[in-house]
C-alpha positions as CSV (number, residue, x, y, z in Angstrom):
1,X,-8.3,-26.6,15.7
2,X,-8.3,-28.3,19.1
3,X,-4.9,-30.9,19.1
4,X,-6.6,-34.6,18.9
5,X,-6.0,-37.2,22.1
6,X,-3.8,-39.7,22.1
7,X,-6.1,-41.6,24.6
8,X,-9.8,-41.2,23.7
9,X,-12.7,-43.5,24.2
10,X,-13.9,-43.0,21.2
11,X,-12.1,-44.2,17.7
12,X,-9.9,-42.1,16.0
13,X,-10.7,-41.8,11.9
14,X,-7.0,-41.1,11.1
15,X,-5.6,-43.9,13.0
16,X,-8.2,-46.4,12.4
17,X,-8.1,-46.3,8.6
18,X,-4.6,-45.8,8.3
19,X,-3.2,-48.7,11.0
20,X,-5.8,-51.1,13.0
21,X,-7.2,-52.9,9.4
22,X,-3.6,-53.9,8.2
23,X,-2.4,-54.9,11.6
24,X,-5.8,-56.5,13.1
25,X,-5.7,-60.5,13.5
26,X,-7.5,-63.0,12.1
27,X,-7.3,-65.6,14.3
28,X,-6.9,-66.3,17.7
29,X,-3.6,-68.0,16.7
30,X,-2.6,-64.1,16.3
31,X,-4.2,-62.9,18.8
32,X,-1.8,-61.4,21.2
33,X,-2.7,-61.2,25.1
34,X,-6.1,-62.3,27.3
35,X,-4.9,-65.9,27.6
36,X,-8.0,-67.1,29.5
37,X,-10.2,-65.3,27.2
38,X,-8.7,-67.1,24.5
39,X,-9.0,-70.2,25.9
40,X,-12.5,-70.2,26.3
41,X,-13.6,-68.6,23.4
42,X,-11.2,-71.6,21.7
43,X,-13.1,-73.8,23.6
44,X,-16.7,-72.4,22.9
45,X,-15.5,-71.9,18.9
46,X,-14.4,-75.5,18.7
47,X,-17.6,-77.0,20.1
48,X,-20.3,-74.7,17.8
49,X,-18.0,-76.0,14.3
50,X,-18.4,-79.6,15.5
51,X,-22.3,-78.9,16.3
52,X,-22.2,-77.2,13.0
53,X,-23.8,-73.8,14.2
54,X,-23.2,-70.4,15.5
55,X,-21.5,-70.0,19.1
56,X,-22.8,-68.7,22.2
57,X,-23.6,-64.8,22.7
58,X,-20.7,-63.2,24.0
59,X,-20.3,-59.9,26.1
60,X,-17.1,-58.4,26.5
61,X,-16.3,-55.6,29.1
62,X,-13.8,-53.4,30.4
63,X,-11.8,-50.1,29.2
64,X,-11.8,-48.7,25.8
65,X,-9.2,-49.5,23.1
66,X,-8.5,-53.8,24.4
67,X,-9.7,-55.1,21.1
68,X,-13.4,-56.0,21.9
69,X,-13.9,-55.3,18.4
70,X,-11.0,-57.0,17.0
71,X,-12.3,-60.5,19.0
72,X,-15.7,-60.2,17.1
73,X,-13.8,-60.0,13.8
74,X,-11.5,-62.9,15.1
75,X,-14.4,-65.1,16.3
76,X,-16.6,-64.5,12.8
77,X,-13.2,-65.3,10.9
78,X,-13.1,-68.6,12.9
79,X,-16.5,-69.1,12.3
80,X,-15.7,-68.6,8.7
81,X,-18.8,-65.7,8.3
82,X,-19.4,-62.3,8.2
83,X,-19.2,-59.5,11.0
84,X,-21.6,-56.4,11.5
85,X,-20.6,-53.6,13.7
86,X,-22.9,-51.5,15.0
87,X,-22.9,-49.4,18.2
88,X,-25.7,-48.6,20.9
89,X,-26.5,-45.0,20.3
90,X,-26.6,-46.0,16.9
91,X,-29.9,-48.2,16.9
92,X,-32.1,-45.9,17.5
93,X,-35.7,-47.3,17.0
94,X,-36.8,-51.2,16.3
95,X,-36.6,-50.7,12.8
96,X,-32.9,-50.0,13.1
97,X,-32.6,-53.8,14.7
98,X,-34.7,-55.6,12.7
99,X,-33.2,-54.2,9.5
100,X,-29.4,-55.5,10.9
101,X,-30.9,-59.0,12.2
102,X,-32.9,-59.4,8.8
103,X,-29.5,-59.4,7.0
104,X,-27.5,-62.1,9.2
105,X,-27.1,-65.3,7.9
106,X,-25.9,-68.6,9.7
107,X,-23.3,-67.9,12.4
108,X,-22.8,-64.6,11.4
109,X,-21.4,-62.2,14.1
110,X,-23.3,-59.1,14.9
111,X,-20.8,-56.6,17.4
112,X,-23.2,-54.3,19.5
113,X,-20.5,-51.9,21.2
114,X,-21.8,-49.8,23.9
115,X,-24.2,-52.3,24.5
116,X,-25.3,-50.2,27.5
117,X,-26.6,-47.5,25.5
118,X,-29.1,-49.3,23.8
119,X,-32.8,-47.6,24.2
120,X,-35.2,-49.7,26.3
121,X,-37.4,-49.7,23.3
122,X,-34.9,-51.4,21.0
123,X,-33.8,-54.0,23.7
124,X,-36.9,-55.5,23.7
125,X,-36.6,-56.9,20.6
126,X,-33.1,-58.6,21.6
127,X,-34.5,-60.7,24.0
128,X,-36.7,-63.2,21.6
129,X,-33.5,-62.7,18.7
130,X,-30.8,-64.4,21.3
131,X,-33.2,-66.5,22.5
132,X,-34.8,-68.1,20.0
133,X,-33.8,-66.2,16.9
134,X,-37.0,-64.5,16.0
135,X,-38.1,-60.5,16.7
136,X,-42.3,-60.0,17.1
137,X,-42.6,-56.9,15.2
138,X,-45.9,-54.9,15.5
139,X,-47.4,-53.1,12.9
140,X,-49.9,-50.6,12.7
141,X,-51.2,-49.6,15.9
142,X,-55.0,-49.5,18.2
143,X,-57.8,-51.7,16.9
144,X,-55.7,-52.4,13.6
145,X,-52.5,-53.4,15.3
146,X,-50.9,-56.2,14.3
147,X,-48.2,-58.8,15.6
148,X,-45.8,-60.0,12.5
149,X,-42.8,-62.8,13.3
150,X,-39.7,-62.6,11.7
151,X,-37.6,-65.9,11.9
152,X,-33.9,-65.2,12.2
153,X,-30.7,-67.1,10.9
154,X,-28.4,-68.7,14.3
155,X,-26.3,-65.5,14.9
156,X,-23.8,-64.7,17.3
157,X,-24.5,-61.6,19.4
158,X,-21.4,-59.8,20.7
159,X,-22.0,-56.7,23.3
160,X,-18.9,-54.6,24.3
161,X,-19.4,-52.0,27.2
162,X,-17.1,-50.0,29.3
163,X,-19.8,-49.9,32.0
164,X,-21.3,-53.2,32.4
165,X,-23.2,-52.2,36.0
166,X,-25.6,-49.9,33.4
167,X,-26.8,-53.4,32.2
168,X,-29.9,-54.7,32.7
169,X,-30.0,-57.8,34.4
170,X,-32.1,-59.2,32.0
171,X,-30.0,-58.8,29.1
172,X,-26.9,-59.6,31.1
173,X,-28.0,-62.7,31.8
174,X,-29.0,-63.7,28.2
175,X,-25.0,-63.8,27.1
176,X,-23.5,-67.4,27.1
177,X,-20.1,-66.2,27.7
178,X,-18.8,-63.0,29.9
179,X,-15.6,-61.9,30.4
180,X,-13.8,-58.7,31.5
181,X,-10.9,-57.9,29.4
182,X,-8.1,-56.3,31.4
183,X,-5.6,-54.2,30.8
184,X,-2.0,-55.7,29.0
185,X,1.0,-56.2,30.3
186,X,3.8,-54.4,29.0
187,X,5.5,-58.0,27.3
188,X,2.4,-58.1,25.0
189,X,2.1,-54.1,24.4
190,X,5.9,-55.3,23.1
191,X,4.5,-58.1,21.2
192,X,2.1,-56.1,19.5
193,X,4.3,-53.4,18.1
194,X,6.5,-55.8,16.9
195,X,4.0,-57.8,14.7
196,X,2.9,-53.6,13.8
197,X,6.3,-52.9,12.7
198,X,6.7,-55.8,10.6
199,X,3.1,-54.9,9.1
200,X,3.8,-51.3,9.0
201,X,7.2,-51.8,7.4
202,X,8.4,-49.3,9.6
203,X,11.9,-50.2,8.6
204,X,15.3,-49.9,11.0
205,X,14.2,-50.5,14.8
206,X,16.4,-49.6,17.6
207,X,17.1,-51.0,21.0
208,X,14.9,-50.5,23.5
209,X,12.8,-48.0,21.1
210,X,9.5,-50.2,21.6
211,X,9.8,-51.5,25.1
212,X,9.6,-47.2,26.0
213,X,6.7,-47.4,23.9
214,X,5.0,-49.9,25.4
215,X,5.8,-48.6,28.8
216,X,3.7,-45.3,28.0
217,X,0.8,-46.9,26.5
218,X,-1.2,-47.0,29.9
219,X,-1.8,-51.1,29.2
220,X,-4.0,-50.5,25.9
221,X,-3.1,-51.6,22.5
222,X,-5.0,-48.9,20.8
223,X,-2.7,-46.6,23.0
224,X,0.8,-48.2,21.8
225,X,-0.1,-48.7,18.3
226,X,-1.2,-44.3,18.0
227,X,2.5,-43.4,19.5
228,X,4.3,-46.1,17.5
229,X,2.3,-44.4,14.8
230,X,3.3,-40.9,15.9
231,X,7.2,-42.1,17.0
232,X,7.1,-43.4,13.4
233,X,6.0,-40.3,11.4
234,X,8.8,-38.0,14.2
235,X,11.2,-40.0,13.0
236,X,10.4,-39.6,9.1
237,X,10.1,-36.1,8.9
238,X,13.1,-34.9,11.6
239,X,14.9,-38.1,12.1
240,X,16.5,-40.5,9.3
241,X,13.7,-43.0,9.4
242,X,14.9,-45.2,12.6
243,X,12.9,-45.4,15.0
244,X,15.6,-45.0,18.5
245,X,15.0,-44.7,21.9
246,X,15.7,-41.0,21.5
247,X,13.4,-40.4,18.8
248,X,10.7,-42.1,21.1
249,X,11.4,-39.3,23.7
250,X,11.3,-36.6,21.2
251,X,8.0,-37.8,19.4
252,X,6.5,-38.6,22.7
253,X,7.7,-35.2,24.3
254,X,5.8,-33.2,21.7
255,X,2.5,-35.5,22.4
256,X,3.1,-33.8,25.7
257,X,3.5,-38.0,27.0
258,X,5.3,-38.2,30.0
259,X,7.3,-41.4,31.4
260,X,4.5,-43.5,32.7
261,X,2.1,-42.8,29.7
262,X,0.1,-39.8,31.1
263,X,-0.9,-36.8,29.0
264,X,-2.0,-33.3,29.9
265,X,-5.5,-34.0,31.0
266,X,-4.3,-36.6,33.3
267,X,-1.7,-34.3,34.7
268,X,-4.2,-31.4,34.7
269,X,-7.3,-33.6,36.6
270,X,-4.5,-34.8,39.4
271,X,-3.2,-31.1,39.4
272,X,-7.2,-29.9,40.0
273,X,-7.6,-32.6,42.7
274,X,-4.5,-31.6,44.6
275,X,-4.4,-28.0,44.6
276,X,-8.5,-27.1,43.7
277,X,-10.0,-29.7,45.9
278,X,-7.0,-29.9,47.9
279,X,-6.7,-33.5,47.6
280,X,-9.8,-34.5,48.2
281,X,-12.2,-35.9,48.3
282,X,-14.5,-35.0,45.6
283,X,-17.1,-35.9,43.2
284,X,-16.9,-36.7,39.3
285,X,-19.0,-34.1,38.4
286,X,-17.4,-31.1,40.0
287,X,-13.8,-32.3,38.6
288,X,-15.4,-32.5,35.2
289,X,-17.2,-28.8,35.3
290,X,-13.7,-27.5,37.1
291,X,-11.2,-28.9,33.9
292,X,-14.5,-28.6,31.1
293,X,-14.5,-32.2,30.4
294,X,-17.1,-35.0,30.4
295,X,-17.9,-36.6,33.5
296,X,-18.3,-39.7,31.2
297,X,-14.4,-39.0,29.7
298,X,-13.1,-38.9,33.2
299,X,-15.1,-42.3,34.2
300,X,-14.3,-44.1,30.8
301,X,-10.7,-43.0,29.8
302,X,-8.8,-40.6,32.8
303,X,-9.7,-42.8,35.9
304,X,-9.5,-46.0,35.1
305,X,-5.9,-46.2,34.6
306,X,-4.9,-43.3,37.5
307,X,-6.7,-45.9,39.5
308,X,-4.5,-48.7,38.2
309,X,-1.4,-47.4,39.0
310,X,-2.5,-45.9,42.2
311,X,-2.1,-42.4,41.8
312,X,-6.3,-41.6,42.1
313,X,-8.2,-43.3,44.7
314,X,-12.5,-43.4,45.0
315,X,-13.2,-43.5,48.4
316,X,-17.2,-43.5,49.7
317,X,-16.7,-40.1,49.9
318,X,-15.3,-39.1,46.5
319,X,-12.0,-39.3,44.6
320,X,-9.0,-38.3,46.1
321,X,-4.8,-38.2,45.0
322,X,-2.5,-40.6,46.5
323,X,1.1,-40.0,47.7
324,X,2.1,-40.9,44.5
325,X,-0.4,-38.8,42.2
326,X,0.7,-35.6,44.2
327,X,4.4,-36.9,44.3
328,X,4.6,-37.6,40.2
329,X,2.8,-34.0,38.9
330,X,5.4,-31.8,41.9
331,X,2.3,-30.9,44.8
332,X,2.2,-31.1,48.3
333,X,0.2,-34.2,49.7
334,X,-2.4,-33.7,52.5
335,X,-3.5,-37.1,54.0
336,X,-7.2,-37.0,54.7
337,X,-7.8,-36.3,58.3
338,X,-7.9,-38.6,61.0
339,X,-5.3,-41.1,59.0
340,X,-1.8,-41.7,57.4
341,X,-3.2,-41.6,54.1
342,X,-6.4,-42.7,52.2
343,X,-9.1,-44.8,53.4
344,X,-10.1,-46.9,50.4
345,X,-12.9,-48.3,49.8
346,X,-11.5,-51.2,47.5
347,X,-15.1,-52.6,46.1
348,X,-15.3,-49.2,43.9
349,X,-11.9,-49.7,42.0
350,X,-13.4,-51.5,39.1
């Protein structure tokens, strides 16, 4: 059986179940991180419970595992309603839409992630629901089709993508409130895995044991709290329980996690780009088929934080390794030719 990812776009059952429900906030009180986020969605919150109905739509984008989902359960607990969660790929057909919106009662929340992926068929149907809460539904078809109106209850749409340029304009432009959630500093990764600890009851802490944690957890919550959960379970079966700055090195060494949070894909897709493609540059495509991943796994999960911390650069030419990338996995660096180093083109880094 193929060894799970610590860092994966897509949830993790194990980890989910077990950790983000008894750690997830309620409020935006407990909220840790995004301060300007959480101002205006404070701001936004506070104006719909003195109107007395739902706030605007919200869409959320940026990398995987920030807590997109997390804000829609905040913002419906602040609302005092109900959340649905539901995912692009997922909604299939109009039906599937109609059936979720049908349910929704007064400022409830309905979370869309992957709001990209939505079928051109099914988005139609979005467009009267934000706007003025009602879905056209045809029935029947030819000389016997039929137009039927469904009225709607106020909801609040939340959309989460990781690739918000796939949006139509459109829909884009139908969301109230839009803001890109970045990646956390390493004082809130800390703050996080304290309030998890507590939560967890992981018991006797040691100095320095979460502040290495949050250093290899690439920026992402959903990153620290899987090692804290894997530093935990190191340290109960071949430790005495405490979770130490060595035992973070041990559990972290057997993820295969190195010091600044990269894993063996990582390492293996700077290795291909410096010794297969000789640096560079390259496209996404052929560095997926030469490692066998997913071009969308590189795009969504690998790149984006090789990008952040400057060891991959996309140039109008391809990707190519930095100084750095060659420098941190032990290869020889070839500048492209004709400079010192890397042209970049900085308007593709996001």
């Amino acid at each position: 059986m193929a060894k799970e990812r610590i860092v994966a776009a897509s949830a993790q059952a194990s980890d989910e179940e077990s950790v983000i429900p008894s750690i997830r906030p309620r409020s935006l009180a407990e909220y840790v991180g995004q301060t300007a986020l959480k101002e205006r969605l404070g701001i936004a919150l506070a104006a719909a419970r003195q109107r007395g109905r739902g706030m605007d739509h919200v869409l959320l984008h940026g990398p995987p595992g920030l807590g997109k989902t997390t804000l829609a359960y905040v913002i419906a607990n602040e609302m005092g309603s109900h959340a649905s969660v539901t995912s692009g790929p997922a909604l299939t057909k109009g039906g599937d839409l109609v059936g979720t919106l049908t349910r929704m009662q007064d400022r409830d929340v309905l979370f869309i992630d992957e709001i990209h992926r939505l079928p051109a068929a099914v988005e139609e149907y979005i467009y009267p629901a934000m706007e003025d809460y009602r879905i056209d539904f045809t029935v029947d078809s030819g000389m016997h089709a039929k137009v039927v109106t469904i009225n709607l209850k106020a909801f609040t749409l939340i959309g989460a993508t990781t690739r918000p340029g796939q949006l139509t304009q459109a829909l884009r432009t139908r969301f109230g409130i839009t803001h890109h959630i970045g990646l956390y500093p390493e004082g809130d990764l800390l703050a996080i895995l304290l309030r998890a600890c507590a939560i967890m009851d992981v018991g006797k802490v040691g100095a320095g044991a979460l502040a290495l944690i949050a250093a290899r957890s690439r920026g992402t919550p959903r990153v620290a709290l899987r090692l804290l959960r894997r530093v935990h379970d190191w340290a109960i079966v071949r430790g005495d329980g405490t979770v130490s700055a060595p035992t973070v090195e041990a559990a972290l060494h057997l993820e295969a996690i190195d010091s600044l949070g990269l894993d063996a894909l990582d390492r293996t897709y700077l290795k291909t780009l410096g010794t297969t493609y000789e640096g560079g540059p390259v496209g996404v495509e052929a560095m997926a088929a030469s490692i066998g991943e997913d071009s969308g796994t590189l795009e969504d999960v690998v790149e984006p934080y090789l990008l952040q911390i400057g060891f991959v650069a996309r140039t109008r030419q391809g990707r190519r390794i930095t100084r750095a990338g060659a420098g941190h996995v032990g290869i020889a660096f070839k500048a492209a030719a004709g400079t010192s180093d890397i042209d970049v083109d900085q308007s593709l880094w996001t």
